[in-house]
N, C-alpha and C positions, 0 to 999 in steps of 0.2 A: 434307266437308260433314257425314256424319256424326258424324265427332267435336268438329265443333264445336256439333250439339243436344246432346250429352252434354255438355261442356264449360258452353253455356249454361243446361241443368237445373240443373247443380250450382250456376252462380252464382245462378242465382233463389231455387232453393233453401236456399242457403247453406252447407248441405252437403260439396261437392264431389260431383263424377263421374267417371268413367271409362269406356271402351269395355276389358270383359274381353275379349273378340276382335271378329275383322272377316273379315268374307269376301265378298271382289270376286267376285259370280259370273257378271258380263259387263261387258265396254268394249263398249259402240256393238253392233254385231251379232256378235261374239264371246264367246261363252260356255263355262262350263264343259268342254260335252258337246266343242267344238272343242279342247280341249286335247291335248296327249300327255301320260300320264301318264308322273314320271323313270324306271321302271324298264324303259320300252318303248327309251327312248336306249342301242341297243347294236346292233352292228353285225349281230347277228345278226334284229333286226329294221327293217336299214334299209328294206325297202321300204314296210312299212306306216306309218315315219313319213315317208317321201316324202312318200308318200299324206295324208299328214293336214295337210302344213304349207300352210297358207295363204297363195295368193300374192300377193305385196308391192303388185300394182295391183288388189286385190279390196278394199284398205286404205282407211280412209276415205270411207268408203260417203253420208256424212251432207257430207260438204263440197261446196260449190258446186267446179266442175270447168270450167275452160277450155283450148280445145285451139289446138294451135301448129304447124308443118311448117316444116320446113326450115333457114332463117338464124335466125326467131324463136326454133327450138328450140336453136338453138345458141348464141344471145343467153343464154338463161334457162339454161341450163347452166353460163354464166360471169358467172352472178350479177346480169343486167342486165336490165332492165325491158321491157315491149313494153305496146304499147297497147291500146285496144280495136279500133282498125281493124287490128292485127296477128292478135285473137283468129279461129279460125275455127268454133267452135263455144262454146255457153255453156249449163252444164246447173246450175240452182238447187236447191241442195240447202239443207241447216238449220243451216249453222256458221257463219251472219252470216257476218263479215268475210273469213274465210280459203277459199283457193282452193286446188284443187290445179292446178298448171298440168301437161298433158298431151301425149305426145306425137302424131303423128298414127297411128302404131302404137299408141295407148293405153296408152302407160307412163307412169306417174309419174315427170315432171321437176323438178318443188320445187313445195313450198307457196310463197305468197305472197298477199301483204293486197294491195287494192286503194288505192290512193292518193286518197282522195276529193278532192283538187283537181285534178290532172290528168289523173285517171283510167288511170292506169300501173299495170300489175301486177308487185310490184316482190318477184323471191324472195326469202326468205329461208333458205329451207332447201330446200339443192338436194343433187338424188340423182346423181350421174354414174355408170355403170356402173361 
């Protein structure tokens, strides 16, 4: 996004442009300060980066989230669609279309888009342990 207002200054202007650098200082609610810095990766400091790594269902905080038990979750693991009368919970988050579908332990089992004519939540990106 940014580099394409640089990109379009320069055409307006005629000029040209360019971005001399760039610095991502958060995705979504991960920022900076969550980082590890490289020189902490060393065994002699593995606990504190234990400590620091972020875990994989705290992920995607902004996507809408629905939750699945049992056959449905084992459906969505082998890539296969379930309904809304299969959902057992449904929590509205800000990423339009995309869902994380959820286990009933609360882990992340695939994203997936909602099928607007039959209303099928159909993965596409599945996690299996």
């Amino acid at each position: 996004y940014i580099r394409s207002i640089a990109h379009d200054l320069g055409v307006k202007t005629g000029y040209g442009a360019f971005l001399e650098s760039l610095k991502r200082e958060s995705v979504g609610e991960i920022d900076l300060a969550d980082t590890i810095p490289f020189d902490l990766l060393t065994e002699d400091n593995r606990d504190a980066v234990v400590d620091r790594i972020i875990a994989f269902d705290r992920l995607l905080p902004e996507f809408s989230a629905i939750s699945v038990n049992g056959l449905q979750a084992e459906k969505v693991l082998n890539g296969m669609p379930v309904t809304a009368d299969q959902v057992s919970d449904k929590r509205i988050g800000h990423s339009g279309e995309l869902f994380k579908i959820m286990s009933s332990d609360n882990r992340i089992l695939a994203i997936s888009r909602k099928d607007k004519i039959n209303g099928t939540y159909r993965p596409y990106m599945v996690f299996k342990d």
